[in-house]
N, C-alpha and C positions, 0 to 999 in steps of 0.2 A: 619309573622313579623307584630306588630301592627301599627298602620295606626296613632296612636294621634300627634306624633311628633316627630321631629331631635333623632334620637337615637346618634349621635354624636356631643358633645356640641362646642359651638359658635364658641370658638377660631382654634378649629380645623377645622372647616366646615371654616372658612374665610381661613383659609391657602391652604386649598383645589380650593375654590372659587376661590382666587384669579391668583393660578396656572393656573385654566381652564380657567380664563379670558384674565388672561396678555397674555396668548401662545395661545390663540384663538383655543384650544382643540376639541371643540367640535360643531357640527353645526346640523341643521335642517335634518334629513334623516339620520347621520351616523349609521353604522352596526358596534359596537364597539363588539372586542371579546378580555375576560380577560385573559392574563395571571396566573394561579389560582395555585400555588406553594404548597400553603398548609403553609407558614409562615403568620407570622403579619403582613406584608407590604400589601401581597399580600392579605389577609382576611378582611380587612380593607380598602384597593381599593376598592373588590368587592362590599363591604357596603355601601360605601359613594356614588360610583356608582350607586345602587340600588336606593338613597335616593332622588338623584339627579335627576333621571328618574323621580322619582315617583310627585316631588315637581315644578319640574322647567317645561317653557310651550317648553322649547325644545324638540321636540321631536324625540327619537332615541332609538335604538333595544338594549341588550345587550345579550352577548351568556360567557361562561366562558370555559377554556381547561387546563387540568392538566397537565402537561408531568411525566411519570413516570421513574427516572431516572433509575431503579433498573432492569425495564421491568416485573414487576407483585411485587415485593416485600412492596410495598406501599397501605396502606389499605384506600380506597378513598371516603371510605363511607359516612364519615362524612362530605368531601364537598359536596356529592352529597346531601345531605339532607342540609347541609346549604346553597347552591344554588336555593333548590328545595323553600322553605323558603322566599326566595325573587323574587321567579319566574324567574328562569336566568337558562337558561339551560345549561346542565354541560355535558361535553365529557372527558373521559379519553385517552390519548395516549401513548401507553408503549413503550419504546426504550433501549436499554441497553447500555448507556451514561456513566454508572462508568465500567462496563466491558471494554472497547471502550478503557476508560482513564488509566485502570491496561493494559490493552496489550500494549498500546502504552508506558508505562511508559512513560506517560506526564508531563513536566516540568511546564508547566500552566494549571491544572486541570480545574482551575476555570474558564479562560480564554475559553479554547475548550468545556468546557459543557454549556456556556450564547449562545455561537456560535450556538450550535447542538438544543439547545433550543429554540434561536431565529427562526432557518431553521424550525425547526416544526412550530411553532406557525405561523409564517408568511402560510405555507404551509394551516394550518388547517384554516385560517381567509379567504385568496380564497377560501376554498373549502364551506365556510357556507358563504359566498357570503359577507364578513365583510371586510371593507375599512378603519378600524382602528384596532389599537393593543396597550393597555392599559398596560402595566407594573407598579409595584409596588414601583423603587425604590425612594429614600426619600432623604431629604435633606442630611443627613450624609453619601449617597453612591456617592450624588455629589462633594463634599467636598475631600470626602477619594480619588475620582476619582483625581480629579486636585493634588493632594499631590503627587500621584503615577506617573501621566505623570510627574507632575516640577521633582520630584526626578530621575526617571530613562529614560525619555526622553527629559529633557529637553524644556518644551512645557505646558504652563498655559491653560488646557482645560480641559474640562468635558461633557459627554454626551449632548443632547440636550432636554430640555422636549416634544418638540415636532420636528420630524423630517419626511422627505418621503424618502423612500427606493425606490431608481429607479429599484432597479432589483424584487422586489418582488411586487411592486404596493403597498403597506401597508404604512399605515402613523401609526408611534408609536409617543403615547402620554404617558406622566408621572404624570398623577393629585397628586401623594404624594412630587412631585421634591421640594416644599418647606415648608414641615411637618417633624419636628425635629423624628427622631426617638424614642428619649426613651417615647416623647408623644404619636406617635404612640404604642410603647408597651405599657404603662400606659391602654389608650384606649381598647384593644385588652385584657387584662385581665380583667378591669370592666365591659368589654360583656361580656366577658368567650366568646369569640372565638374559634371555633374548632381548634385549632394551631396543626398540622402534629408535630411527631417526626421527629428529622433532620436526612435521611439517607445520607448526604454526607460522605463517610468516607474519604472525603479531604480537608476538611473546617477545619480542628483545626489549621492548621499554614500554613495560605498563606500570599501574600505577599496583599491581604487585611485585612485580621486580625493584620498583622504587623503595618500597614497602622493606623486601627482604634485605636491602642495604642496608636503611636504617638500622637494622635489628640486628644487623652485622656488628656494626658501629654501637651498638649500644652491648652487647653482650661480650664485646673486646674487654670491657673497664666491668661489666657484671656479667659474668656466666651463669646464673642462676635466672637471669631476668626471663628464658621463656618459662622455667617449671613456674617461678613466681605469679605472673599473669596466668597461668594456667591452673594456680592453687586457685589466685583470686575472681577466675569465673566461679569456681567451685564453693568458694566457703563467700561472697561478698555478703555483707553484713548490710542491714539497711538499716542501722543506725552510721553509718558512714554517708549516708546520703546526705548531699543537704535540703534542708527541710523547706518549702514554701510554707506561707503565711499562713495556710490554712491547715497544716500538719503542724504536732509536738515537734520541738527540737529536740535533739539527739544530746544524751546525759552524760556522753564520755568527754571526757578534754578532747581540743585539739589539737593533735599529737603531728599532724601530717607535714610533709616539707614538699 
């Protein structure tokens, strides 16, 4: 990979930056191991990551691990060479996660294979001695995430960019948590990224893909509407709450529609 300069331009490098800033991601000494999918998200973590090593006087390890959801049917060459490229060493781990998901005739595919996939990665980041776990997802899986809770729980949340796993010892971080996705794609075809064929055969109609329609349809008539949700994880106010009988109400008019 050449050494001249940012392979990834300004505006993206500050939404990244500013991820790793605000959430205090990253520190002197961490053993960061990538989550390494084989999509854009995650090919473009591994990049910036590499870039960030290479530039910034923090210093810290990086390792990367694939999971193979098929258990061999995933040809993984191409990250292994595209890892080798930026000096990041690369492991493969096979498991048969969509077999798992046809027996079970699983009602949440997508839900039980981030599960089965988090248990490895977390498992594989002890075992290479790594006290971080870097995933992929971007601003628009936060977004889709709180639409999904409001709609069918009831509950204005969304993953965390940076969170600790008491039971696994792992601290997972999200350096893309506020990098718009189609800029992420944009990016990821003007490198000509190694991008994996998608083997999920349960990804064409979940109840995230339904998710990201909406949000389609809603950002048509508001293009602001993901920063929006994305300020109001950030600044929610709990005098916006409404109050049960046994709480003060809230002193502001209501202003809401």
């Amino acid at each position: 990979m050449p050494d001249k300069g940012p392979l990834l331009p300004l505006g993206l490098r500050k939404k990244i930056g500013a991820a790793m800033g605000d959430f205090r991601m990253i520190a002197p000494g961490d053993r960061i191991l990538i989550g390494l999918s084989g999509g854009k998200d995650s090919l473009l973590l591994t990049l910036a990551l590499a870039e960030f090593r290479r530039r910034s006087p923090v210093r810290f390890s990086l390792r990367a691990c694939t999971v193979d959801i098929t258990a061999g049917q995933m040809d993984t060459a191409a990250l292994e060479a595209f890892c080798a490229g930026l000096h990041i060493p690369h492991t493969t781990y096979r498991h048969p996660i969509t077999e798992i998901i046809e027996i079970r005739n699983e009602r949440s595919p997508c839900s039980l294979c981030a599960n089965i996939r988090r248990g490895i990665l977390n498992a594989r980041a002890r075992d290479e001695g790594c006290n971080l776990l870097a995933l992929g997802h971007n601003l628009d899986d936060a977004v889709e995430t709180v639409l999904m809770n409001l709609f069918h729980t009831g509950r204005f949340r969304a993953f965390q960019p940076k969170f600790h796993q008491s039971r696994s010892g792992i601290t997972v971080i999200r350096p893309l948590v506020l990098a718009e996705e189609q800029r992420i794609a944009r990016e990821v075809r003007r490198l000509g990224l190694p991008v994996l064929p998608y083997v999920c055969p349960f990804s064409l109609e979940t109840e995230r893909s339904r998710t990201k329609k909406v949000l389609e349809q809603l950002s048509a008539d508001n293009p602001r509407i993901k920063y929006n949700i994305v300020r109001a994880l950030r600044t929610l106010d709990q005098r916006d709450r409404w109050s049960s009988k046994d709480e003060e109400p809230g002193n502001e008019p209501d202003d809401s529609f």
